[in-house]
C-alpha positions as CSV (number, residue, x, y, z in Angstrom):
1,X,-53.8,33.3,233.1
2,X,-55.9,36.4,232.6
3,X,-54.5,40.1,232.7
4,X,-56.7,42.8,233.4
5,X,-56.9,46.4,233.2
6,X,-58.7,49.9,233.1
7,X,-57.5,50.2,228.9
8,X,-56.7,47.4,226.5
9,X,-55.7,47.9,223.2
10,X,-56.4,45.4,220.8
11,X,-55.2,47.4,217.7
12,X,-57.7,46.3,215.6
13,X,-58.6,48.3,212.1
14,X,-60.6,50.7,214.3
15,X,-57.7,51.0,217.2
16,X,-60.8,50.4,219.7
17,X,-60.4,51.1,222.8
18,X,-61.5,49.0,225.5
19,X,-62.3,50.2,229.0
20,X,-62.1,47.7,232.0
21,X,-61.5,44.6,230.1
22,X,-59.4,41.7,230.3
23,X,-57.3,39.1,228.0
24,X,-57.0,35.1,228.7
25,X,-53.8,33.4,227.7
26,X,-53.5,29.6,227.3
27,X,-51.1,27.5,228.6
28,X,-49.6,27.4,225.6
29,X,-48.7,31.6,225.1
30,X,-51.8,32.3,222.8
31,X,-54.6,34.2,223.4
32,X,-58.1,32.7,224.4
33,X,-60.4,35.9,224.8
34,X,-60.3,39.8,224.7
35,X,-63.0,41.6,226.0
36,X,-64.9,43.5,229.0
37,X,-63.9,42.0,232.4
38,X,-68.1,42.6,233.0
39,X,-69.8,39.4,231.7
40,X,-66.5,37.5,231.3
41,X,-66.2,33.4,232.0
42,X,-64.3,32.0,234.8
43,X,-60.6,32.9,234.3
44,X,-58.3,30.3,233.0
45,X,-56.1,30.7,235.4
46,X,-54.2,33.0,238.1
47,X,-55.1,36.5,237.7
48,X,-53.2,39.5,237.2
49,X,-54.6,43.2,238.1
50,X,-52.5,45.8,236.0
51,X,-53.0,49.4,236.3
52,X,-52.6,50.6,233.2
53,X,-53.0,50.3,229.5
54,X,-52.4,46.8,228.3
55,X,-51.3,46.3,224.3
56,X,-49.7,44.3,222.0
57,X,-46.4,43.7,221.7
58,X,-44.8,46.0,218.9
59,X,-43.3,45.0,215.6
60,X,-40.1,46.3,214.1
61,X,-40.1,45.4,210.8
62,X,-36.7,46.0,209.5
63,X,-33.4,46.1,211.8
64,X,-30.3,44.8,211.8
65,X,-30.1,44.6,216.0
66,X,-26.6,43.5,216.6
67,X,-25.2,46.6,215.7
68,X,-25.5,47.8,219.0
69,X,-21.7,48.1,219.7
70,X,-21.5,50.2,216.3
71,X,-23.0,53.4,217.4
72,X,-21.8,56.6,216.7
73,X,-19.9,55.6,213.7
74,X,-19.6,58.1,210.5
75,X,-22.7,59.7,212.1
76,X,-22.7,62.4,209.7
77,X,-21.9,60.7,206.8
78,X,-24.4,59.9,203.4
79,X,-25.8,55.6,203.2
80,X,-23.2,54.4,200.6
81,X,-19.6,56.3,202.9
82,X,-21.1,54.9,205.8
83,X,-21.0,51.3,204.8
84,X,-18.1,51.1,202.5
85,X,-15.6,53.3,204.6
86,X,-17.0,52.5,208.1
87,X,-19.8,50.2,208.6
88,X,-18.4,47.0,206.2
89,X,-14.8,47.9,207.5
90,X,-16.0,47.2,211.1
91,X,-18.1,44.4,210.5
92,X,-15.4,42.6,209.1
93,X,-13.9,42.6,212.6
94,X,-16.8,40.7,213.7
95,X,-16.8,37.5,215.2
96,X,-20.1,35.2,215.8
97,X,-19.4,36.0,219.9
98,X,-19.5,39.8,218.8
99,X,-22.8,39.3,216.9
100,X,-24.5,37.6,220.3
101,X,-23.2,40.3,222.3
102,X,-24.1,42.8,220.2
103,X,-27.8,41.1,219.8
104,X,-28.5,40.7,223.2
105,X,-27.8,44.0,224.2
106,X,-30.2,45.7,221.9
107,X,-32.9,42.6,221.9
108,X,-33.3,44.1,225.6
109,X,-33.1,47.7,225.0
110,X,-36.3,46.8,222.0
111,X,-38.0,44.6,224.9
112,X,-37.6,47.5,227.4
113,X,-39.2,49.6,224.9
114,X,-42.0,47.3,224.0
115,X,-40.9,45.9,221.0
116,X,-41.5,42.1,221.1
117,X,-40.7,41.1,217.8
118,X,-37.9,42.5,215.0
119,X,-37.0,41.2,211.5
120,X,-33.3,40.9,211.1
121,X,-30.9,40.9,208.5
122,X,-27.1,40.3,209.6
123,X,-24.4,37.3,209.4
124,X,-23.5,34.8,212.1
125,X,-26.9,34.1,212.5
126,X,-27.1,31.1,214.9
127,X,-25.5,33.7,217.4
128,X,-29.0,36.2,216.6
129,X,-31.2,33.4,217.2
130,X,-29.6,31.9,220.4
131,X,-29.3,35.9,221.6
132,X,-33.3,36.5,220.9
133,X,-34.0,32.8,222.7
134,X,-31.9,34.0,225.9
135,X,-33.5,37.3,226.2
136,X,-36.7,35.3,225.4
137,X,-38.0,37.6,222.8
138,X,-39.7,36.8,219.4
139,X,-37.2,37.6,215.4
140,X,-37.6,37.3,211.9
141,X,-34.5,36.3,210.9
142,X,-33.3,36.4,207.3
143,X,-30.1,35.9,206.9
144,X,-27.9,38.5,204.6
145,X,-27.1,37.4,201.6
146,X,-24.9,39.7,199.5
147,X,-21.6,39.5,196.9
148,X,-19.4,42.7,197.4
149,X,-15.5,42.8,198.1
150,X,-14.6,42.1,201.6
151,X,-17.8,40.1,201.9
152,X,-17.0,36.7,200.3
153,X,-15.1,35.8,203.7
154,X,-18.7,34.6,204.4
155,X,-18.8,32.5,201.4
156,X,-20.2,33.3,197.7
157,X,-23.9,34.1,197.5
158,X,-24.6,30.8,196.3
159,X,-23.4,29.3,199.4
160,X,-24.8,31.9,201.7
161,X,-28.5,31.3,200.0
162,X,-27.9,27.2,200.6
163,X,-27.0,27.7,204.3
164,X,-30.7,29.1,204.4
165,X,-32.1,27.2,202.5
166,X,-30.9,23.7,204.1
167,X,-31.4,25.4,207.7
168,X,-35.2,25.9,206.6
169,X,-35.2,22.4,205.2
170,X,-34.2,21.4,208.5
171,X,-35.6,22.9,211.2
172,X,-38.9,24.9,209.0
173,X,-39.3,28.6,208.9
174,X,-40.9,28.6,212.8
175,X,-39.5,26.9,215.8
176,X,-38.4,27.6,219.3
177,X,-40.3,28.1,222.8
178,X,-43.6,29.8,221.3
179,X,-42.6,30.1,217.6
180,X,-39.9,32.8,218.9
181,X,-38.0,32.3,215.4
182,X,-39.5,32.4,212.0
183,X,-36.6,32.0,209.1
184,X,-36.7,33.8,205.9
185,X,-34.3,35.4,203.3
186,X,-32.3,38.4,202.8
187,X,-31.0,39.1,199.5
188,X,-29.3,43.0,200.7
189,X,-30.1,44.5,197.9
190,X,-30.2,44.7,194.1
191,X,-27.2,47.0,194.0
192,X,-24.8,44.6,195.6
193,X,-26.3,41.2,193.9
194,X,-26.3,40.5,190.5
195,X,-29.6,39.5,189.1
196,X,-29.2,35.9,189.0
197,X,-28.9,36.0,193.0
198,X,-32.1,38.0,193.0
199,X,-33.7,35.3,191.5
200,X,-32.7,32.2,192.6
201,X,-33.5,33.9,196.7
202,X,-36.9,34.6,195.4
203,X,-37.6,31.1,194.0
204,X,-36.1,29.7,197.1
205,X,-38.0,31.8,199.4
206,X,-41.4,30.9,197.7
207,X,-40.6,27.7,197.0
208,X,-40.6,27.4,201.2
209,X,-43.6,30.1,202.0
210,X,-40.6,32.0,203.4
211,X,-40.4,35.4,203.4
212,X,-38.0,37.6,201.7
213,X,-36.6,40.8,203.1
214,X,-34.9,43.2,200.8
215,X,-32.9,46.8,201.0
216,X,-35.5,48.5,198.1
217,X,-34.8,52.4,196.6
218,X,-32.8,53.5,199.7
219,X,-31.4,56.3,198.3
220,X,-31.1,57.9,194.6
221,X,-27.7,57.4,194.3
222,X,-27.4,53.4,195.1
223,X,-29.3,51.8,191.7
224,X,-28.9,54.4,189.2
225,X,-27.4,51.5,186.6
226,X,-30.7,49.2,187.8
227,X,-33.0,52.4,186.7
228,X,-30.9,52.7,183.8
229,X,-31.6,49.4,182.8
230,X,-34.7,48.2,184.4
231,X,-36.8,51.5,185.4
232,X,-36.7,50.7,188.7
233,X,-35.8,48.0,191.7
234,X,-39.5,47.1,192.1
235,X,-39.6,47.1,188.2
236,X,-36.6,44.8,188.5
237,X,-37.6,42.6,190.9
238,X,-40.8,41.8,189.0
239,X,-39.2,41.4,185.9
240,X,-37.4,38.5,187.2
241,X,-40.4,37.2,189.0
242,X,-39.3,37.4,192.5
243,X,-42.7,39.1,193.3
244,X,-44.6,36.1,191.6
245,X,-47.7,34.6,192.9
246,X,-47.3,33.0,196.4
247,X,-44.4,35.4,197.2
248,X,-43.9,36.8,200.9
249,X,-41.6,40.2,200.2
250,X,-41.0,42.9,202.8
251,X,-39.0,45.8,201.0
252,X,-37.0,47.8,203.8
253,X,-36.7,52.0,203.3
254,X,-38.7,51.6,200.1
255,X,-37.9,56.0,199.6
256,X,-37.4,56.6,196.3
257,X,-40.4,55.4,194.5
258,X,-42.5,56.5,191.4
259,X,-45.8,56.0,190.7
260,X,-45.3,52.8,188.8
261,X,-43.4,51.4,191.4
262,X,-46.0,51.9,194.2
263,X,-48.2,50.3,191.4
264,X,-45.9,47.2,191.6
265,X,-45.8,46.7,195.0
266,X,-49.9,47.1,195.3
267,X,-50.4,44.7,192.6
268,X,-48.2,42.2,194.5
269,X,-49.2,42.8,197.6
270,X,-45.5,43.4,198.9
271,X,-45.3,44.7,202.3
272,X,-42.8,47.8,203.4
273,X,-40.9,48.7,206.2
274,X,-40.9,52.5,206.7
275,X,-37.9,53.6,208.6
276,X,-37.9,57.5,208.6
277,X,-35.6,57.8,211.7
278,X,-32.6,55.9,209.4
279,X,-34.1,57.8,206.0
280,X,-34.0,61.1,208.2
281,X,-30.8,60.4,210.0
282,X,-28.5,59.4,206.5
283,X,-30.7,62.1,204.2
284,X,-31.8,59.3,202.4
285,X,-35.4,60.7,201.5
286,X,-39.1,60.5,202.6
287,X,-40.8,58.3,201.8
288,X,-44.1,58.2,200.5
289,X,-45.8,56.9,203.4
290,X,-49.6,58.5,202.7
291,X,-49.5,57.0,198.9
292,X,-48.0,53.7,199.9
293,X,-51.2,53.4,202.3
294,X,-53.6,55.5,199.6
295,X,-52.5,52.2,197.3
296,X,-53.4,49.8,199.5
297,X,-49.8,48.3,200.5
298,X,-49.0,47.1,204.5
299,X,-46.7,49.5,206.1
300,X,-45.0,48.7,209.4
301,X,-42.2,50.3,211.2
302,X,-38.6,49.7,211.2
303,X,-35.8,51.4,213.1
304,X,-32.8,49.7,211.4
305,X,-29.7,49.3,212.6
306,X,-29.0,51.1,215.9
307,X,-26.0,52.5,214.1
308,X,-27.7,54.3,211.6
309,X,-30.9,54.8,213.8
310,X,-28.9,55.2,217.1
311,X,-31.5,53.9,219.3
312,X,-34.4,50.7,219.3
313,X,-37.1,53.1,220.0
314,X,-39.9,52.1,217.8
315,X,-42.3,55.1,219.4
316,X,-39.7,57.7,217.8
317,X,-40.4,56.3,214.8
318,X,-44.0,56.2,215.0
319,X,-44.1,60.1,215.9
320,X,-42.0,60.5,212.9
321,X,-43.7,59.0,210.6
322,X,-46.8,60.9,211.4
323,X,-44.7,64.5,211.7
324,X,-43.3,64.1,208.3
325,X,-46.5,62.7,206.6
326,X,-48.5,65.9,208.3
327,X,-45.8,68.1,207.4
328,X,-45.6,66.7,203.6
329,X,-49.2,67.7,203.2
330,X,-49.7,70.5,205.6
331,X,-52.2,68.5,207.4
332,X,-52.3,68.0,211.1
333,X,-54.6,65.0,210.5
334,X,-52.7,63.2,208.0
335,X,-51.5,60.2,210.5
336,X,-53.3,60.3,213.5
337,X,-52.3,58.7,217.2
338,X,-54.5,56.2,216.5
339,X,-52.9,55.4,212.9
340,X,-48.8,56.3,214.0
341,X,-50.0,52.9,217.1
342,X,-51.3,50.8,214.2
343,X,-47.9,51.1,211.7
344,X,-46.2,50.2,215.1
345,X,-48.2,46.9,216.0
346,X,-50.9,45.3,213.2
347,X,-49.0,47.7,209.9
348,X,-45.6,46.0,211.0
349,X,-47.4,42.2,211.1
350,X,-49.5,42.5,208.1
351,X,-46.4,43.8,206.2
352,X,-45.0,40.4,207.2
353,X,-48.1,38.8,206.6
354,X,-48.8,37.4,210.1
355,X,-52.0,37.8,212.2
356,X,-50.7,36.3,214.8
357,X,-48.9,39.1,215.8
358,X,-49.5,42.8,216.3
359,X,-52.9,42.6,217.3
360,X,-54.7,40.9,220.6
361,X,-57.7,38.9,218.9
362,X,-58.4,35.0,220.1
363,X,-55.6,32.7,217.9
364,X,-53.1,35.2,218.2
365,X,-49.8,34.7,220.4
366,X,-50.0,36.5,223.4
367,X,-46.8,39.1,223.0
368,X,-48.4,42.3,225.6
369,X,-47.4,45.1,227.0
370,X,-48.4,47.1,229.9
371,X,-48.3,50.9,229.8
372,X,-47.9,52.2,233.2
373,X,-50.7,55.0,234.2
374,X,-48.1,56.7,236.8
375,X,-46.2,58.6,233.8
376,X,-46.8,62.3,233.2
377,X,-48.2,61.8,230.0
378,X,-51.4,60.6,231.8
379,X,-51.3,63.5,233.9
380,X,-55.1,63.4,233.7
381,X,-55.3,59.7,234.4
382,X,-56.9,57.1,232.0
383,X,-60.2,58.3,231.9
384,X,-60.4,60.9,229.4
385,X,-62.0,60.5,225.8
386,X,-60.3,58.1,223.5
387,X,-58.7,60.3,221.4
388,X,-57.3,61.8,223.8
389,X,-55.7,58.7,225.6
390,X,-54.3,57.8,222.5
391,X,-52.4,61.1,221.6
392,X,-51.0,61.0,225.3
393,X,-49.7,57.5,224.8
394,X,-48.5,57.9,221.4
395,X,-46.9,61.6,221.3
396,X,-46.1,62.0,225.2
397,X,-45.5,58.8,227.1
398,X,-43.8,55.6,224.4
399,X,-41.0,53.8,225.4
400,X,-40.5,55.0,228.7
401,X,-43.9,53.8,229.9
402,X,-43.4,50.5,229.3
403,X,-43.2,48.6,232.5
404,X,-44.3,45.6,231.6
405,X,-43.6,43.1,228.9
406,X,-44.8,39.1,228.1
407,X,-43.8,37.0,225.1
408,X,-45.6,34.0,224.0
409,X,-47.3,34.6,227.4
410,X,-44.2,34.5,229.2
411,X,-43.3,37.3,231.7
412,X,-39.6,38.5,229.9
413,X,-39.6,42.0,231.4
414,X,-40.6,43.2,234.7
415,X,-41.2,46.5,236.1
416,X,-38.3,47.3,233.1
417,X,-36.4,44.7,234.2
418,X,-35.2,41.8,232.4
419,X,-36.3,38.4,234.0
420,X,-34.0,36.0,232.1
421,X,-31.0,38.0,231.2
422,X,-28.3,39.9,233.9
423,X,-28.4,43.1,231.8
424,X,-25.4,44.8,233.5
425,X,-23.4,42.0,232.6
426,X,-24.8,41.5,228.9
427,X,-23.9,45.2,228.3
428,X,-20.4,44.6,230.2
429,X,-19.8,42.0,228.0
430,X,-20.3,43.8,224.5
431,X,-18.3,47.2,225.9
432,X,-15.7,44.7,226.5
433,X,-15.8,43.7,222.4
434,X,-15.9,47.0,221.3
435,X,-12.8,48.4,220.4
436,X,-11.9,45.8,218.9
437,X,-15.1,45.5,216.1
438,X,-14.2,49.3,215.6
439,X,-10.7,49.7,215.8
440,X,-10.9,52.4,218.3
């Protein structure tokens, strides 16, 4: 097929902005051409006149999505309260039907938003996966591993790390309709594994190309033993050679950082996912989004859970990121529009290390989204000076001008609507779990 429209985005390095252009998508989901609708070749196929700004689909690099049904819990207390007197207590209750439920409801509330694919940590992942296939969206998921009391009703670490391992030995780390699911591994964090489990996820995970998704320097409080030991998590980490050569690591939060340890994550190419509404939200820090960049490190976007973020909008965090980076530096350039899009789409991909994802360019898999022109942010229509298309999109118009959303070249949300998935019904079926999973 080919889409066209008056703006496409391809959210390259430059964020270029392409007036009156068009995008061809194979029969197989992936994208043939980008580029000027003058002086294009015969369309592949039936042709689609949108009316707004097409871009690609946007990455959220760090979430744990089926927390949907957990919101509002300990709102107002600090990271380490919340999850031993609330969150763990309450995820305990859950069953595997909970985790679909809870999945499905916020895999549309991200598509409905424009997010098209998320990296997931959580338990009872066959239910994530077979939530993320339904609504027909695209996951990263690396399944928790962790050792802390109440926790071993999962199994020990040991076993939780086999189960991923043998599932990637089985079915690889990328399958499903259009690659929807990529496998990987995720070791919580270095406070609540002991060191051997660190290392024996990282040898697994490189051992299979897979990547490895970790909680890193949340807050100051949570490793102040590993500091006392080690220096640092990152320090840790590369002491026991989990960021050796051929390693895939995303470190989530990634807050409280020293020099040295944005050294270590430069010199090993780790990407980060930056999740100031979470950080923000539990007072966990800023992080140190400007050096992470300055040092040459892939940044992406993360909301987190959508009980610690509250919501799946991935446009809150983007103007976040750039308020507090401009703020940190009294600098009203510090992240512009242009740069707050790019964490959101290619910063969350590279941080993965795909480029097939995040960006439209020929190869890539052909996850769009259409902007509708009929918001007020584009008050003065599309054709104003880029800059200043950009800042309307970005700080005025987000999630609630998405109208429009294909995965893998599939049409999976129309006009806001879902097209595989009755979403009354999905959200009637989670409200209908919840007091149980809370115990209110």
């Amino acid at each position: 097929m080919r889409l066209s429209a008056p703006v496409v985005l391809p959210c390259d390095e430059r964020c270029t902005v392409l007036r009156d252009a068009a995008v061809d998508v194979d029969d197989a989901g992936r994208i043939m051409r980008v580029g000027p609708s003058n002086g294009a070749p015969a369309a592949p196929g039936p042709e689609l006149a949108l009316t707004g700004i097409l871009l690609p689909g946007l990455v959220n690099v760090h979430a744990h999505t089926a927390m949907t049904g957990l919101r509002g819990l300990g709102g107002d207390l600090p990271l380490m309260r919340w999850l031993t007197e609330v969150i763990w207590p309450a995820e305990a209750r859950s069953d595997a039907e909970d985790v679909r439920a809870g999945m499905l409801v916020g895999t549309l509330e991200m598509l409905r938003g424009g997010i098209t694919t998320s990296v997931e940590m959580y338990f009872h992942n066959d239910a994530v996966v077979d939530a993320v296939l339904t609504a027909g969206s695209r996951a990263v998921v690396t399944p928790g591993i962790i050792a802390v009391s109440g926790w071993d009703r999962l199994g020990t670490w040991e076993q939780m790390l086999e189960d991923i391992s043998r599932w990637i030995d089985a079915d690889g780390t990328r399958f499903g309709p259009g690659e929807r699911i990529e496998l990987g591994y995720g070791p919580h964090a270095a406070y609540t594994l002991p060191v051997e489990a660190l290392a024996a996820a990282g040898a697994a995970a490189r051992q299979r190309d897979a990547l490895l998704h970790i909680h890193v320097a949340e807050t100051t409080g949570e490793d102040v033993a590993i500091r006392e030991r080690y220096g640092s998590v990152p320090l840790l980490l590369e002491h026991l050679g989990v960021l050796g050569e051929g390693a895939r690591v995303l470190a989530a939060h990634a807050v409280q950082l020293s020099d040295a340890d944005i050294a270590v994550l430069a010199r090993h190419r780790v990407g980060v996912a930056h999740c100031p509404g979470s950080n923000s939200k539990l007072a966990s820090g800023v992080a140190r989004l400007l050096d992470l960049r300055a040092a040459g490190i892939a940044v992406g976007l993360g909301t987190d859970g959508p009980a610690s973020h509250d919501d799946l909008d991935l446009w809150d965090d983007a103007k976040l990121a750039a308020r507090l980076a401009r703020l940190s530096t009294g600098d009203a350039a510090a992240l512009t529009a242009a740069q707050a899009l790019l964490l959101a789409t290619r910063g969350g991909a590279a941080a993965l290390g795909r480029d097939d994802l995040g960006t439209l360019r020929a190869g890539g898999w052909a996850d769009l989204v259409h902007i509708g022109a009929d918001d007020p942010a584009f008050a003065a229509g599309l054709d104003v000076p880029d800059g200043r298309l950009l800042a309307n999109l970005v700080w005025a118009a987000g999630a609630r001008a998405v109208r429009d959303v294909w995965v893998a070249g599939e049409l999976v949300l129309r006009d806001g609507t879902s097209t595989r998935v009755d979403a009354a019904a999905a959200h009637a079926a989670l409200r209908s779990r919840v007091s149980r999973i809370t115990g209110q």
